[in-house]
C-alpha positions in Angstrom: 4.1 11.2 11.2 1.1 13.3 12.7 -1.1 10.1 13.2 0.1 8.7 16.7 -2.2 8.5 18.9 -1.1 6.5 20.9 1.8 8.2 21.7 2.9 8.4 26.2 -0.2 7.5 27.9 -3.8 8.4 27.4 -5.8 9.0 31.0 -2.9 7.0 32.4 -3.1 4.0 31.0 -0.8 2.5 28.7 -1.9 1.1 25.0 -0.6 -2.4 24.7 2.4 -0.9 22.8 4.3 -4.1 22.9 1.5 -6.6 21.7 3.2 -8.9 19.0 -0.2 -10.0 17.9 -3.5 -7.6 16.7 -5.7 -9.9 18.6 -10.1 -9.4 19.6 -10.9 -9.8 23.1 -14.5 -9.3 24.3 -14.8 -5.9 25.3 -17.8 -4.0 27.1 -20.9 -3.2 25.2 -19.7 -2.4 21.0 -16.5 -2.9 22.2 -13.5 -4.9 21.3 -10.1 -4.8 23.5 -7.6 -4.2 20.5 -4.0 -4.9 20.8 -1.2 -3.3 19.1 1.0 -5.1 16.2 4.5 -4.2 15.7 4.0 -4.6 12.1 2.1 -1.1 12.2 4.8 0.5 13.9 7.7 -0.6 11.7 5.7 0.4 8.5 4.9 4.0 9.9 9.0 4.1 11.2 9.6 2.6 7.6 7.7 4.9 5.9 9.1 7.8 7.6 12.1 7.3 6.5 11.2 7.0 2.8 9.7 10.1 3.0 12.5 12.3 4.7 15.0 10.4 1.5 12.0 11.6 -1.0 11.8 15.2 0.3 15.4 15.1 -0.4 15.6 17.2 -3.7 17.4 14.7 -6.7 18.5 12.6 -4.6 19.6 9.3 -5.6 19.1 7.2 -2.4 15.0 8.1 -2.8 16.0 4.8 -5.5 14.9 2.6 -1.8 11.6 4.4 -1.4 8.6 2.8 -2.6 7.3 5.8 -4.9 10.2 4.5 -7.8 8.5 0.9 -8.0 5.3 1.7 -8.0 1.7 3.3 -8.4 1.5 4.8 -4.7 4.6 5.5 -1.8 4.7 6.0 1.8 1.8 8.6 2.2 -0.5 5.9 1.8 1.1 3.4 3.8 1.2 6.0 6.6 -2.5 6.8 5.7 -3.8 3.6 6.5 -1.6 3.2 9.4 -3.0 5.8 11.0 -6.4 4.7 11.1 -5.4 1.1 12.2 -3.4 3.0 15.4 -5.6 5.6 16.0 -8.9 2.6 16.4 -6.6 0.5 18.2 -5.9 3.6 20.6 -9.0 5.5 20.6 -11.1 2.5 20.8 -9.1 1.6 24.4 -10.0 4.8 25.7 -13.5 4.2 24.9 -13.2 1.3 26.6 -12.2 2.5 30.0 -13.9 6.1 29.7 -16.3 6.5 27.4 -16.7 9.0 24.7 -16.6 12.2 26.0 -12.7 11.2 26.8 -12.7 10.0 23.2 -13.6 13.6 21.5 -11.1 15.1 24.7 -8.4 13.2 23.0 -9.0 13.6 19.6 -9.3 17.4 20.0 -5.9 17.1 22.1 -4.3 15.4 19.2 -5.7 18.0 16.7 -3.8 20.9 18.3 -0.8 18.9 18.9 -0.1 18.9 15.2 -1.9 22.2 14.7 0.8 23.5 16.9 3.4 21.4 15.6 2.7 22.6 12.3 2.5 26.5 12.7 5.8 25.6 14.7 7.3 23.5 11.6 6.2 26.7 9.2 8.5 29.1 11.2 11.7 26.6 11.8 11.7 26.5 7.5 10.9 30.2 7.0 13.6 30.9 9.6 16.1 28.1 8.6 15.1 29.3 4.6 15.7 33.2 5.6 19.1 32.5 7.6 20.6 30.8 4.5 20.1 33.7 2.3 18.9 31.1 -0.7 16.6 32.5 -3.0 16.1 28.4 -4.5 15.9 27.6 -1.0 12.9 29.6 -0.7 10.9 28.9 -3.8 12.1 24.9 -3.2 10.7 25.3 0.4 7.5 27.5 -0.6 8.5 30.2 1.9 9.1 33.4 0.0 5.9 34.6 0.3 6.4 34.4 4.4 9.2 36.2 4.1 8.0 38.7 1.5 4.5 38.8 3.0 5.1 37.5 6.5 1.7 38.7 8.2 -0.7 37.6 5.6 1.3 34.3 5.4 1.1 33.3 8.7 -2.2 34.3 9.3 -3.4 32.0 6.2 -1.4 29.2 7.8 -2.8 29.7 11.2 -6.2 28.6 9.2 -4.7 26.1 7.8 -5.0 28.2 4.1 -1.3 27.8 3.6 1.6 25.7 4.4 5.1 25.3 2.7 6.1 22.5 0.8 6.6 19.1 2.8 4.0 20.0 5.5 0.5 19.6 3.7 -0.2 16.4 5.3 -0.3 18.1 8.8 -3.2 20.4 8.5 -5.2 17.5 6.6 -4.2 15.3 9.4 -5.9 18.2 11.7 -9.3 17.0 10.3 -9.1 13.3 10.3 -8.6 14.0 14.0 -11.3 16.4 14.5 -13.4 14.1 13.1 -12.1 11.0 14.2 -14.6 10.3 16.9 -17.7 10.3 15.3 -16.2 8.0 12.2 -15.0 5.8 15.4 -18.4 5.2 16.3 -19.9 4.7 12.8 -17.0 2.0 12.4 -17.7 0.4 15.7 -21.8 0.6 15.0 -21.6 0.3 11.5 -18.5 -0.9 10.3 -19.6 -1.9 6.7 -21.8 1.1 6.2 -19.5 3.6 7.1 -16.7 1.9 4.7 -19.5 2.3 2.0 -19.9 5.9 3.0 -16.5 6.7 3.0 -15.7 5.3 -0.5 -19.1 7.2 -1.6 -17.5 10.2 -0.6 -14.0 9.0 -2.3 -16.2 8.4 -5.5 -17.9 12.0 -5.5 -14.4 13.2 -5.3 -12.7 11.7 -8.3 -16.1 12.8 -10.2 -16.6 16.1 -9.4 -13.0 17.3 -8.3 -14.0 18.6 -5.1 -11.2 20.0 -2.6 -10.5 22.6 0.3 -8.8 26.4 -1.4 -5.6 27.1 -0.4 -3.4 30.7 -0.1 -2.6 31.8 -2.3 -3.3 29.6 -5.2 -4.1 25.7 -6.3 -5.9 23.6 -3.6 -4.8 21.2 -0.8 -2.2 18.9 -1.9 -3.7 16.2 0.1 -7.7 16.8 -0.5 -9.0 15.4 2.8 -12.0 14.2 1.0 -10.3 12.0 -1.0 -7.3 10.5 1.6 -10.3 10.2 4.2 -10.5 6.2 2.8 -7.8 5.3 3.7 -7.8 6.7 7.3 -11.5 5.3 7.5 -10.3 1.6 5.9 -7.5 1.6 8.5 -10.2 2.1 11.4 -12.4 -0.7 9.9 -9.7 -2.7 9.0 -8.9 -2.3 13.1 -12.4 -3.1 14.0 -13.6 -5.5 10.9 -11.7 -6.2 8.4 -9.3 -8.7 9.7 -11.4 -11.1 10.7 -12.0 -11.2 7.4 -8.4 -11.6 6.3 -8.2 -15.3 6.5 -11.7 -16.4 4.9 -11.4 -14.0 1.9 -8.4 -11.7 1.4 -5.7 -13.7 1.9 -6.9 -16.5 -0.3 -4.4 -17.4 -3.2 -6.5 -15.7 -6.0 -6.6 -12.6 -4.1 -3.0 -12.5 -3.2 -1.9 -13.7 -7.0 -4.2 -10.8 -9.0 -2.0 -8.5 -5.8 1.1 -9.8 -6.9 0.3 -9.5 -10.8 -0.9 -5.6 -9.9 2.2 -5.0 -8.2 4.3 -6.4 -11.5 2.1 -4.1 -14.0 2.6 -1.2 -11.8 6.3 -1.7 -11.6 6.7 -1.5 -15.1 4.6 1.4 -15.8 6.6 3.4 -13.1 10.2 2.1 -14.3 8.9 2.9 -17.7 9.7 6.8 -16.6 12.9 6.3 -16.2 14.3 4.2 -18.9 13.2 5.2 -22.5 13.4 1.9 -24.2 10.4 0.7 -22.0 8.7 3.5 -22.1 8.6 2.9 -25.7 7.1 -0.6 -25.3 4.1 0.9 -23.2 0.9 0.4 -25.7 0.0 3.9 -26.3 -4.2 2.6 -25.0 -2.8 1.7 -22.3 -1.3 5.7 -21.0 -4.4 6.8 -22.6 -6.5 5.3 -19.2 -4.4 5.0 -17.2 -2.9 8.3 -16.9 -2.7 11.7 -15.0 -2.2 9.5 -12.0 -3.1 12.0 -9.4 -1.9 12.3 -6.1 -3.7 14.9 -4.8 -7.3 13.0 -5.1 -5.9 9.6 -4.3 -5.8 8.0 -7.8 -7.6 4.8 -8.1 -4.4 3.8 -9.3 -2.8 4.4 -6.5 -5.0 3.2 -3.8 -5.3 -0.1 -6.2 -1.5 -0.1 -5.2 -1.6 0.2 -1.7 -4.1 -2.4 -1.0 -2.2 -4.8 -3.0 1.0 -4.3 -1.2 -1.2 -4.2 2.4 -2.4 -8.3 1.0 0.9 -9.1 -0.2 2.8 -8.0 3.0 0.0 -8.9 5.9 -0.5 -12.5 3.6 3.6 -12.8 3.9 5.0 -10.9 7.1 3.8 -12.7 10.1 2.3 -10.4 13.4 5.0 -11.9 15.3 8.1 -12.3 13.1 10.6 -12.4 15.0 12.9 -9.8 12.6 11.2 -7.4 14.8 14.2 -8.1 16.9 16.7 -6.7 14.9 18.5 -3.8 15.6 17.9 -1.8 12.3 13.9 -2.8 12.6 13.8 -1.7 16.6 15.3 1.8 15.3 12.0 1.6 12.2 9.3 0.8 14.6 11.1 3.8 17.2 10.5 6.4 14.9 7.0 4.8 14.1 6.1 5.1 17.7 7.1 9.0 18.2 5.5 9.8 14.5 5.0 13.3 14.9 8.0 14.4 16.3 9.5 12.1 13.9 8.3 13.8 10.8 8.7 17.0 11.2 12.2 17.0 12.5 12.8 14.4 9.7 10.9 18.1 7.3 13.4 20.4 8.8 16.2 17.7 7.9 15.4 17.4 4.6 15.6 21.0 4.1 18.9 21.6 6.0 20.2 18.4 3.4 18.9 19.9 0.7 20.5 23.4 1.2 24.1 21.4 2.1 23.9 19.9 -1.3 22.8 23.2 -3.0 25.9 24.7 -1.3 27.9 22.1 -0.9 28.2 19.6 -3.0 26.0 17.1 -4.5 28.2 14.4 -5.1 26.7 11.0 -4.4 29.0 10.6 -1.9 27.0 13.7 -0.4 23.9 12.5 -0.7 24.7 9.4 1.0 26.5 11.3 3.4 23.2 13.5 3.9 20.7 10.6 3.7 22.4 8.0 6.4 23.5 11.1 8.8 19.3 12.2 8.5 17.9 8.6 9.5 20.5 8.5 12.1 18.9 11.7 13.9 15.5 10.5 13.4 16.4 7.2 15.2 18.1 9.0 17.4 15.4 11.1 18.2 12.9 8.6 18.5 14.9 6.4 20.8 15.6 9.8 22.9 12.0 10.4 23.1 11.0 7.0 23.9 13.3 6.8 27.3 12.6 10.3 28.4 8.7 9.4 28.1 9.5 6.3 30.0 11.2 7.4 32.8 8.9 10.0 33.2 6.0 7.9 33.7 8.1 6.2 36.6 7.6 9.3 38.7 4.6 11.5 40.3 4.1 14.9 38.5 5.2 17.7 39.8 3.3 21.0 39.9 
């Protein structure tokens, strides 16, 4: 997805992109020396693939995503993710250069996907327009660009409108223009700017603020509201797991985790099969539901950080299943997230229409679902030597 910053080199040096362990070394001033843990990796690479099988229209195989058994699915696993990476990488670069290179990067990465986004927008409207599907187009969200193309594209060039499957892009645009100053709050303040950031998260589910959006509705991911977990990534980078040992990972903790996770399974199965639906006390939908998406849920966050105790308690930093072939192709596509996502978007879409057009026999959406991770992997691996043989030789003018 959008949030890898650590992606090639930054000012030439490399980012520790091997470290089995997410270790603290004593670093210069507020500094720490951070390496990377695979475990991030695979669950970004993971969590890509879940969402290319979810943006899938009906499609069984989205049955081994996360969103089926539970409150919350991969966007917030990505989420955090990207904070943890984007400390671990940004705080390096501190580390050698200073901040000005921090904000040089971080405004770097903001038009990366600013450009990889208005790019993303014109591959759908132009994939959408060249198959002639009118359910293409509403499904995709790009009738209006081809019905009002000026007006559309100049909304998306403010990040006003985007077609469906590439919200997260523009709202990753902010966490990365603002990334460096929350950096600094999280290395001078950790705790305070965690208490800041969830005072903003509360404000949110009170008062229903959001950013407008072209030409109806508001942002799909409120960047108010998914801020958190970005900002409890970065702390989590910096702070938090320290902490792990002492307090989180104690066997309380981790059993109310695992009882969480069983009460949210059964409310989210419950929406399936109508017999358990039926055994649901009726209280209980009355507080717990709409469980929101767009503002982050408590619900839903509530989720995720179970699942981040049950699997950091459980899953070792250096497990050595990181060996395994399937894995290595996960934590690829984790490493080259951008380029990862959106062609895994334009996939989706071109599945989508083969099933529309088709068929969408099981058989076809297996067909459709393997053949799509395949590419990604592909892609990732692709992307992964050409960066590394690259860096093997001077640049050329």
């Amino acid at each position: 997805m959008p949030s890898d910053c650590s992606t090639g080199r930054l000012n030439g040096r490399n980012i520790h992109r091997n470290a089995a362990r997410l270790t603290v070394q004593p670093g210069k001033g507020d500094g720490v020396r951070l390496d990377r843990d695979l475990r991030l990796d695979l669950c970004r690479g993971l969590a890509l693939w879940c969402i290319f099988l979810d943006h899938i229209p009906n499609n069984v195989y989205s049955w081994l995503t996360l969103r089926h058994y539970g409150f919350s699915d991969a966007t917030e696993v990505f989420m955090f993710v990207s904070g943890v990476t984007c400390a671990l990488s940004y705080s390096d670069v501190r580390r050698h250069d200073g901040w000005a290179s921090v904000f040089a990067h971080t405004l770097l990465r903001s038009w990366e996907i600013y450009v990889a986004f208005l790019i993303l927008t014109v591959a759908l409207a132009v994939v959408v327009h060249s198959s002639g599907s009118d359910q293409l187009a509403d499904q995709a969200n790009v009738k209006i660009v081809l019905q009002q193309p000026g007006a559309a594209l100049a909304h998306a060039a403010i990040l006003m409108y985007r077609p469906v499957n590439t919200d997260v892009l523009p709202t990753f645009v902010l966490f990365h223009l603002s990334f460096a100053p929350a950096l600094w709050g999280v290395l001078k303040f950790p705790n305070a700017s965690l208490l800041a950031s969830a005072f903003i998260y509360a404000l949110v589910q009170f008062y229903g603020w959001n950013l407008p959006e072209w030409p109806i509705n508001q942002w799909y991911f409120n960047p108010l509201a998914w801020q958190l977990l970005v900002v409890l990534g970065a702390w989590w980078a910096i702070r938090g797991h320290r902490m792990f040992r002492q307090n989180i990972a104690s066997w309380p903790v981790v059993a109310l985790a695992i009882a969480y996770l069983g009460f949210s399974l059964v409310i989210t199965l419950s929406w399936e099969i109508e017999p358990l639906a039926a055994a649901i006390p009726s209280y209980i939908a009355r507080v717990i539901y709409p469980i929101d998406k767009t503002d982050l849920d408590p619900l839903r966050l509530l989720h995720f950080l179970a699942i981040a105790i049950v699997v950091a308690r459980f899953v070792p930093s250096n497990w050595r299943g990181f060996a395994r072939r399937g894995l290595k192709g996960a934590i690829r596509c984790g490493e080259r997230s951008l380029e990862t996502y959106c062609v895994g978007v334009v996939l989706s879409l071109l599945a989508s229409l083969y099933l529309i057009e088709v068929s969408s026999s099981i058989m076809s959406q297996f067909v459709v679902s393997a053949a799509g991770i395949a590419v990604l992997v592909w892609l990732a691996t692709c992307l992964a030597w050409i960066s590394k043989r690259s860096r093997q030789h001077p640049r050329l003018l």
